[in-house]
C-alpha positions as protocol buffer text, in pm:
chain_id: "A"
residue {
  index: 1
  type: UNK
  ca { x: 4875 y: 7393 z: 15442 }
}
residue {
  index: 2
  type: UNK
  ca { x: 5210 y: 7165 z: 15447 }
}
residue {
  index: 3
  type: UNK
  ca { x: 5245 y: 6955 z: 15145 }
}
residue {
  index: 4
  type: UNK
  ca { x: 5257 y: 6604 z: 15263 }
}
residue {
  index: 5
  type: UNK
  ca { x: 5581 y: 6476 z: 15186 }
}
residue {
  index: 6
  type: UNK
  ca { x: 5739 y: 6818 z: 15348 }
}
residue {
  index: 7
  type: UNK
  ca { x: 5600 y: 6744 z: 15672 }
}
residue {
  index: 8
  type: UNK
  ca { x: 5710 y: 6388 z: 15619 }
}
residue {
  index: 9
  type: UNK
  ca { x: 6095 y: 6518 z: 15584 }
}
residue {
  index: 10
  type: UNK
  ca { x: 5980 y: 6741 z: 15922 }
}
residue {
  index: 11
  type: UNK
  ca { x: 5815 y: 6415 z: 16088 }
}
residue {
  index: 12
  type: UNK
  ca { x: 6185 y: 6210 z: 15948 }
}
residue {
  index: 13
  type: UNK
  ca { x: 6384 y: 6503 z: 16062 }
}
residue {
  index: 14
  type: UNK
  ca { x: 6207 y: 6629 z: 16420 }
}
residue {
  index: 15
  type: UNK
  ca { x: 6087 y: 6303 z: 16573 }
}
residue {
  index: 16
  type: UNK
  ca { x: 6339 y: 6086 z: 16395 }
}
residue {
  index: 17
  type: UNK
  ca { x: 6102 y: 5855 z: 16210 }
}
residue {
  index: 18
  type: UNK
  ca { x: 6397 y: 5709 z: 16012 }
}
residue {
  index: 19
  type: UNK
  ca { x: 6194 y: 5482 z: 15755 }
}
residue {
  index: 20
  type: UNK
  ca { x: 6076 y: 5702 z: 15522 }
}
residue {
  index: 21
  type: UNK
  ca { x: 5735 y: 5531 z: 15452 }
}
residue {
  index: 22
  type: UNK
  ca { x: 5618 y: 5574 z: 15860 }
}
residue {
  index: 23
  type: UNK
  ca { x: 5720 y: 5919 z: 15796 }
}
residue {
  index: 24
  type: UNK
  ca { x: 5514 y: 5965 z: 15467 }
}
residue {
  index: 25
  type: UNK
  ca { x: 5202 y: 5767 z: 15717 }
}
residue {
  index: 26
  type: UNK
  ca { x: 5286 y: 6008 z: 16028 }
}
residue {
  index: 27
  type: UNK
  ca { x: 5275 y: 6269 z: 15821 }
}
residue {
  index: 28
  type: UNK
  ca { x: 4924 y: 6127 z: 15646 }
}
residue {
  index: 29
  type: UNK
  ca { x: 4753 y: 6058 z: 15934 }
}
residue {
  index: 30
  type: UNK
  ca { x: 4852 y: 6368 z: 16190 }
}
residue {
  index: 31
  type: UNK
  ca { x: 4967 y: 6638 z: 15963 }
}
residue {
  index: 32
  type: UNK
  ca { x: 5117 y: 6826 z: 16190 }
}
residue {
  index: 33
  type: UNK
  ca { x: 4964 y: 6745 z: 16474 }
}
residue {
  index: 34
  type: UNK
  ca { x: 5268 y: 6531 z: 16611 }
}
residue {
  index: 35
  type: UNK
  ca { x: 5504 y: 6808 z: 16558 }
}
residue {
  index: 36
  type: UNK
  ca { x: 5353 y: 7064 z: 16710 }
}
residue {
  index: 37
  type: UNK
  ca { x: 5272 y: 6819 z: 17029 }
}
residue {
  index: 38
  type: UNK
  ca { x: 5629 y: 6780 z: 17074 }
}
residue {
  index: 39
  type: UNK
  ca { x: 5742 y: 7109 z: 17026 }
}
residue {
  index: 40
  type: UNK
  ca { x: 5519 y: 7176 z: 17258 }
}
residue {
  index: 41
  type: UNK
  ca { x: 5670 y: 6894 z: 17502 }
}
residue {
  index: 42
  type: UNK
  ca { x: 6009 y: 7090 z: 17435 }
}
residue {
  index: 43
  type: UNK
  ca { x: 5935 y: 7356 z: 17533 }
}
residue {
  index: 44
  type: UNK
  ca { x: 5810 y: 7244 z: 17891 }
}
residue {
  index: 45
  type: UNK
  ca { x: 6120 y: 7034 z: 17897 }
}
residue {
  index: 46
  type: UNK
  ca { x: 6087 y: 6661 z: 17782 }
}
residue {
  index: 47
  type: UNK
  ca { x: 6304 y: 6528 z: 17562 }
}
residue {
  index: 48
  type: UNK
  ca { x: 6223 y: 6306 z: 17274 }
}
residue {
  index: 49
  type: UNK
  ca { x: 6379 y: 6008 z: 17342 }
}
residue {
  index: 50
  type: UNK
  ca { x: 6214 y: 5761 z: 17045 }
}
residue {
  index: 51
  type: UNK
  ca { x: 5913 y: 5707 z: 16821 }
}
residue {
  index: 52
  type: UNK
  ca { x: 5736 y: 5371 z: 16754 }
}
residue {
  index: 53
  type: UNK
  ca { x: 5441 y: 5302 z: 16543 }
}
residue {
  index: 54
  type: UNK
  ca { x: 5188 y: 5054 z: 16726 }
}
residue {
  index: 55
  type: UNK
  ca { x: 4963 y: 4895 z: 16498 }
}
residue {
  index: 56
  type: UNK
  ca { x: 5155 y: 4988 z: 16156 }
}
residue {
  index: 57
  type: UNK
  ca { x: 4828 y: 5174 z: 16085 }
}
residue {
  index: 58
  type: UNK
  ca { x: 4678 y: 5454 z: 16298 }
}
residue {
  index: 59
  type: UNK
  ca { x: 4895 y: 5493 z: 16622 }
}
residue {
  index: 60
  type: UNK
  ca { x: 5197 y: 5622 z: 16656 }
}
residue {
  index: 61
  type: UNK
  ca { x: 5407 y: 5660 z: 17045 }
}
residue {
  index: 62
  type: UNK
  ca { x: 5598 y: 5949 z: 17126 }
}
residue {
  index: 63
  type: UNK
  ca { x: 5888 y: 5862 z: 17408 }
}
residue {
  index: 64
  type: UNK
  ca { x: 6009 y: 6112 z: 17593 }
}
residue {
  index: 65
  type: UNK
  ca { x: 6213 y: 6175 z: 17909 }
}
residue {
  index: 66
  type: UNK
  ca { x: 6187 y: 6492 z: 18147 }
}
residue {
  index: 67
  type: UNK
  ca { x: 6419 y: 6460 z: 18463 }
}
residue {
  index: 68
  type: UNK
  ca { x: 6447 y: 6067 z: 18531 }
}
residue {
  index: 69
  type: UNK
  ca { x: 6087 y: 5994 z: 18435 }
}
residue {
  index: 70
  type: UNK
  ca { x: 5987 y: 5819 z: 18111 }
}
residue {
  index: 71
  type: UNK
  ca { x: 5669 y: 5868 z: 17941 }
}
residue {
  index: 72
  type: UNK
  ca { x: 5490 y: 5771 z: 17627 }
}
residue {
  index: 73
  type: UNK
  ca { x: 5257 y: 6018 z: 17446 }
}
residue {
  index: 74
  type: UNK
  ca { x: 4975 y: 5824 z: 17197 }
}
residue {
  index: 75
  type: UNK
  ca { x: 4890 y: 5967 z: 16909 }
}
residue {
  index: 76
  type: UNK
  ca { x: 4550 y: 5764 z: 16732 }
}
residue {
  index: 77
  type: UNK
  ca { x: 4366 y: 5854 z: 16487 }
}
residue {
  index: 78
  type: UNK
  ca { x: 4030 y: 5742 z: 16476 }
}
């Protein structure tokens, strides 16, 4: 298992979560769940175009692009 504040650097680095608290919280709440979702995405050709957190708390959006068509990927934990 990924120490926390690794995947954090991965989550700061990979999905360009630039404050490093919601990095440290992405990296909390989905492990590595939200990296391996977009590499993933990569490989079937999106492109990550931005990542938002919703409620500050358990949700955080994944934007990505494929072709001209925009789409936003939810991540929640429950």
């Amino acid at each position: 298992m990924t120490d926390v504040f690794e995947l954090a650097k991965k989550y700061h680095s990979e999905l360009g979560i630039k404050e490093p608290s919601f990095a440290t919280l992405a990296a909390e709440l989905f492990g590595e769940l939200g990296l391996s979702v977009m590499n993933h995405l990569r490989e079937e050709g999106y492109t990550l175009k931005g990542t938002r957190f919703l409620d500050y708390e358990k949700s955080l959006v994944l934007e990505i692009v494929k072709e001209n068509k925009n789409y936003e990927i939810l991540l929640r934990k429950l």
